[in-house]
RODOFI-780362 format. One record per residue (C-alpha): x, y, z; residue in one letter. Coordinates in nm, 2 decimals, always signed. Layout:
// residues N
- x  y  z  resn
- X  Y  Z  A
...
END
This chain:
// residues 71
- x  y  z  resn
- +35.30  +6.84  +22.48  X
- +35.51  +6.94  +22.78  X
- +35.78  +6.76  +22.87  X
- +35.92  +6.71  +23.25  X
- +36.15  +6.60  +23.49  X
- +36.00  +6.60  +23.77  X
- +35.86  +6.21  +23.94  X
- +36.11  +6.05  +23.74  X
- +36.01  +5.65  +23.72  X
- +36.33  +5.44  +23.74  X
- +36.43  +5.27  +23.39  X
- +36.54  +4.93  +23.36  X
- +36.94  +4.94  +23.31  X
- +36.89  +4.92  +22.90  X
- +36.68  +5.20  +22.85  X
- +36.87  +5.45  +22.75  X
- +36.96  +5.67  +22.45  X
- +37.08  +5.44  +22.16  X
- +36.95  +5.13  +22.33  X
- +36.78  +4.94  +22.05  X
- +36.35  +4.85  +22.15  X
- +36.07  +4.68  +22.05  X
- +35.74  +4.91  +22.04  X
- +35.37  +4.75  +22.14  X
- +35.31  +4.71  +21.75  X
- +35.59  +4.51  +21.68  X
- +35.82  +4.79  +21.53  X
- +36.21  +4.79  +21.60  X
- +36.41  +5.13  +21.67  X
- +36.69  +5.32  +21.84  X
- +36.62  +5.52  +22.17  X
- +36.71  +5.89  +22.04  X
- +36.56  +6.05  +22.33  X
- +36.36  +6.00  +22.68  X
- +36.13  +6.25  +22.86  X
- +35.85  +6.29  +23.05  X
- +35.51  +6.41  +22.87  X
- +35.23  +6.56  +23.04  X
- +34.91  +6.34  +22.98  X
- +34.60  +6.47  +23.21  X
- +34.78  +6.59  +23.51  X
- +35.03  +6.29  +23.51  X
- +35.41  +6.31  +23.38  X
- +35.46  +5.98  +23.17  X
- +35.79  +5.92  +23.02  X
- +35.83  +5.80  +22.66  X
- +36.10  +5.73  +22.44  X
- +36.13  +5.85  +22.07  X
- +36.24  +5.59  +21.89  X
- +36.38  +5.60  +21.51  X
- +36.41  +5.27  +21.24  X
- +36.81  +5.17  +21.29  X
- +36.83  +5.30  +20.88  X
- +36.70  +5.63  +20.94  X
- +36.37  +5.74  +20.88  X
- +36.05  +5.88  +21.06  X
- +36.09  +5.88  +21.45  X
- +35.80  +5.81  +21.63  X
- +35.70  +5.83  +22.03  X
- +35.60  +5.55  +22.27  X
- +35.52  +5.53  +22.62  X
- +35.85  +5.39  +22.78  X
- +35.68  +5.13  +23.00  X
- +35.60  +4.98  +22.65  X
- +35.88  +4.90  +22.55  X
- +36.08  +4.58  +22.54  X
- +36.43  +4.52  +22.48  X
- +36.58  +4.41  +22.11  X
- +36.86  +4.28  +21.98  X
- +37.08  +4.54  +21.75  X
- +37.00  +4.53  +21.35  X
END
């Protein structure tokens, strides 16, 4: 996993760090971080996102993502 900067997609205004998101799968958490990952030759951003309690952070592919309300 590499991550990059460079060809940097524009994020909607409320995707940020501590914005609160809805996964593909249905799960709710807190933007902790967003960066770019190398996937084939391709930089694709993701966020890692973390439940709002705590717990196990996971990583999604930003475009994925939908905006949730706060828990």
């Amino acid at each position: 996993m590499t991550t990059m900067s460079a060809k940097k997609a524009p994020l909607p205004g409320w995707l940020h760090e501590g914005a609160t998101a809805l996964d593909p799968d249905g799960k709710t958490g807190v933007v902790q971080f967003l960066g770019h990952m190398t996937v084939g030759a391709e930089p694709i951003l993701h966020a890692w996102l973390r439940p709002s309690g705590g717990g196990t952070e996971w990583v999604v592919e930003a475009r994925a993502l939908k905006k949730a309300e706060p828990q």
